[in-house]
C-alpha positions as CSV (number, residue, x, y, z in Angstrom):
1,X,18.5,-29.4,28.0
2,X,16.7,-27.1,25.6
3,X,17.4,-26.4,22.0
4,X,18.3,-23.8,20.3
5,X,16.3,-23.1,17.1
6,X,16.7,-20.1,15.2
7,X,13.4,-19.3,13.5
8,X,11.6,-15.7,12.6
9,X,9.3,-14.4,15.1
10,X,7.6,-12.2,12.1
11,X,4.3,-13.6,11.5
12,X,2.7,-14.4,8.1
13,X,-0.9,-14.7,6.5
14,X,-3.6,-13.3,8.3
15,X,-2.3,-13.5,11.8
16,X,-0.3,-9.8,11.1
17,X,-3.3,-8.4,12.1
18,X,-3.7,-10.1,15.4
19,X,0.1,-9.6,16.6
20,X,1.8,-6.4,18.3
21,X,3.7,-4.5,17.0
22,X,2.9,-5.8,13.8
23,X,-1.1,-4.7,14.0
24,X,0.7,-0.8,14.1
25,X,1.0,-1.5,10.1
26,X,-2.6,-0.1,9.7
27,X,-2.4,3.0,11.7
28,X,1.1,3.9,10.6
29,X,-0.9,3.7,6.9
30,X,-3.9,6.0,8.0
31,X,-2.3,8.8,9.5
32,X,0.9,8.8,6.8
33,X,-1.9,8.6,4.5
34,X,-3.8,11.5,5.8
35,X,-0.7,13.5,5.9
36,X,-0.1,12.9,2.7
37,X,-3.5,14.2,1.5
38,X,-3.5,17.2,3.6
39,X,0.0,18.3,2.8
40,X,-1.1,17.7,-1.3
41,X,-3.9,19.8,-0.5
42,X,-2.2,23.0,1.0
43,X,0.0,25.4,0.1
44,X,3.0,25.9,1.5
45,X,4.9,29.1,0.5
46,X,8.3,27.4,1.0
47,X,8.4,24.2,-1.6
48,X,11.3,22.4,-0.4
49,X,9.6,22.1,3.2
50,X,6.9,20.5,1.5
51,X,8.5,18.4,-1.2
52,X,10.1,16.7,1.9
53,X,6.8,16.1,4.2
54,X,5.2,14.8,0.3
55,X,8.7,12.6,-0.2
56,X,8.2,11.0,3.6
57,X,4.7,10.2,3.4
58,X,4.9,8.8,0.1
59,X,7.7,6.9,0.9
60,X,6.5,5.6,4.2
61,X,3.4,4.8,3.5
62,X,4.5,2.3,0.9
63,X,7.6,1.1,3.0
64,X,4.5,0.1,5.1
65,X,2.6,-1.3,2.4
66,X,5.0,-3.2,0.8
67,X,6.2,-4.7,4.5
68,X,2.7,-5.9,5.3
69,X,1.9,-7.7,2.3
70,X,5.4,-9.0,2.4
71,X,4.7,-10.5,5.7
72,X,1.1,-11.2,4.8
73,X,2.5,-13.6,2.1
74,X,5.1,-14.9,4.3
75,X,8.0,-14.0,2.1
76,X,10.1,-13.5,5.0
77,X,10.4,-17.6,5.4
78,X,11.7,-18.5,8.3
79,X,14.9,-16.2,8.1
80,X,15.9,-14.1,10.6
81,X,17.6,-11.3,9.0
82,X,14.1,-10.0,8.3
83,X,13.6,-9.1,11.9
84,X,16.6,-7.1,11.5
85,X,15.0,-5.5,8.5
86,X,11.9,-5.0,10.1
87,X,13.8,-3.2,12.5
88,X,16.1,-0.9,9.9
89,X,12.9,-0.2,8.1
90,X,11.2,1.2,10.9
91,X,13.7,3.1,12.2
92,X,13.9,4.9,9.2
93,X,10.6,6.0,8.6
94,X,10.3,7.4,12.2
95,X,13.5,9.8,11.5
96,X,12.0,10.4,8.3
97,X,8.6,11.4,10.1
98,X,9.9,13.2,12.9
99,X,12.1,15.0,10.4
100,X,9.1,15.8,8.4
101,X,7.0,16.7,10.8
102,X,9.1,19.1,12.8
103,X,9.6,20.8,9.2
104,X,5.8,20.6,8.5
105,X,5.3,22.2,12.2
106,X,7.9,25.2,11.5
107,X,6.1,25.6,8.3
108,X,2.8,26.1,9.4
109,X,3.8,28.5,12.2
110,X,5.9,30.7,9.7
111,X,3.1,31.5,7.9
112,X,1.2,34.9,8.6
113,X,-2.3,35.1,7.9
114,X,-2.7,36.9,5.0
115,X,-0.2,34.2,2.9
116,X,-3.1,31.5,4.0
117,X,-6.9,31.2,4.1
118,X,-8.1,29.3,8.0
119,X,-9.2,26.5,5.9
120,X,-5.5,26.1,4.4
121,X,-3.8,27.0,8.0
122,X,-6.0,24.2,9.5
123,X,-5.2,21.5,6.9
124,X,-1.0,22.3,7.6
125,X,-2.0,22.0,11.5
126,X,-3.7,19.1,10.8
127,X,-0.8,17.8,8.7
128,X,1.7,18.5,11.4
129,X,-0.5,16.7,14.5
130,X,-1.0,13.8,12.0
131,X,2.9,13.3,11.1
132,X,3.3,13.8,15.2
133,X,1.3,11.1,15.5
134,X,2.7,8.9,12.6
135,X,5.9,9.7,14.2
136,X,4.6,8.1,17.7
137,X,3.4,4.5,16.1
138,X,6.5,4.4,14.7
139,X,8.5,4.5,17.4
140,X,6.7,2.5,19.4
141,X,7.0,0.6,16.4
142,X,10.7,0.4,16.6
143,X,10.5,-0.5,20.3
144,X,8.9,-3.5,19.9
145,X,10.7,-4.7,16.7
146,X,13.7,-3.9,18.6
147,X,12.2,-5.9,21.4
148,X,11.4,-9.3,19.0
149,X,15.3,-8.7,17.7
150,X,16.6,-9.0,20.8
151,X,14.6,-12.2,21.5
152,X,15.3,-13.9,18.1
């Protein structure tokens, strides 16, 4: 006969770091952190396009933040809702990145070359194959939080 015991699979303390797809954390904060400087760096002709790739970055990169030292000081207890949060959270911040960096991509091709020095046009490229990536962890991100949901 087994039991059933509802308990969090979200891990706490140090052991974030060791666990999948928990370990994503850190990558999801380089290259949303790199977009971030390389979009504040450029310009842009059309501001809205970047005030949105600057609001998604910002915003993701401390969703992610605040998450991991949330789980790093075991504040989600042993409550199961905050797989489902995990889940919400991460979910949003890929449609917010692949939003973003779709945007950030029809940006940098719109431009002609006398609106941009190379220098500028390579830190939008940049920008746009760093959300592309950011985009990527988290999805697989969301696969395997949507994976643990399942299971808990």
């Amino acid at each position: 006969m087994s039991s059933a015991i509802s308990r969090s699979s979200l891990p706490s303390g140090l052991s974030v770091f060791t666990t999948f797809p928990d370990v994503l954390f850190i990558p999801e904060m380089i290259f949303g952190g790199l977009v971030w400087i390389l979009v504040a760096s450029s310009h842009v002709p059309d501001s809205s396009l970047q005030g949105w790739v600057m609001f998604v970055s910002v915003f993701c990169f401390v969703l992610t933040a605040v998450l991991l030292f949330l789980y790093m000081c075991g504040a989600h207890g042993g409550s199961s809702s905050w797989v489902t949060l995990d889940v919400i959270c991460q979910e949003i911040a890929a449609l917010f990145y692949f939003s973003a960096s779709v945007l950030e991509a029809i940006a940098t091709r719109n431009m002609t070359e006398s609106q941009q020095t190379p220098i500028n046009r390579r830190e939008n490229i940049s920008a746009s194959v760093f959300a592309f990536i950011a985009t990527l962890l988290y999805v697989i991100h969301i696969i395997y939080s949507l994976r643990r949901w399942k299971s808990s």
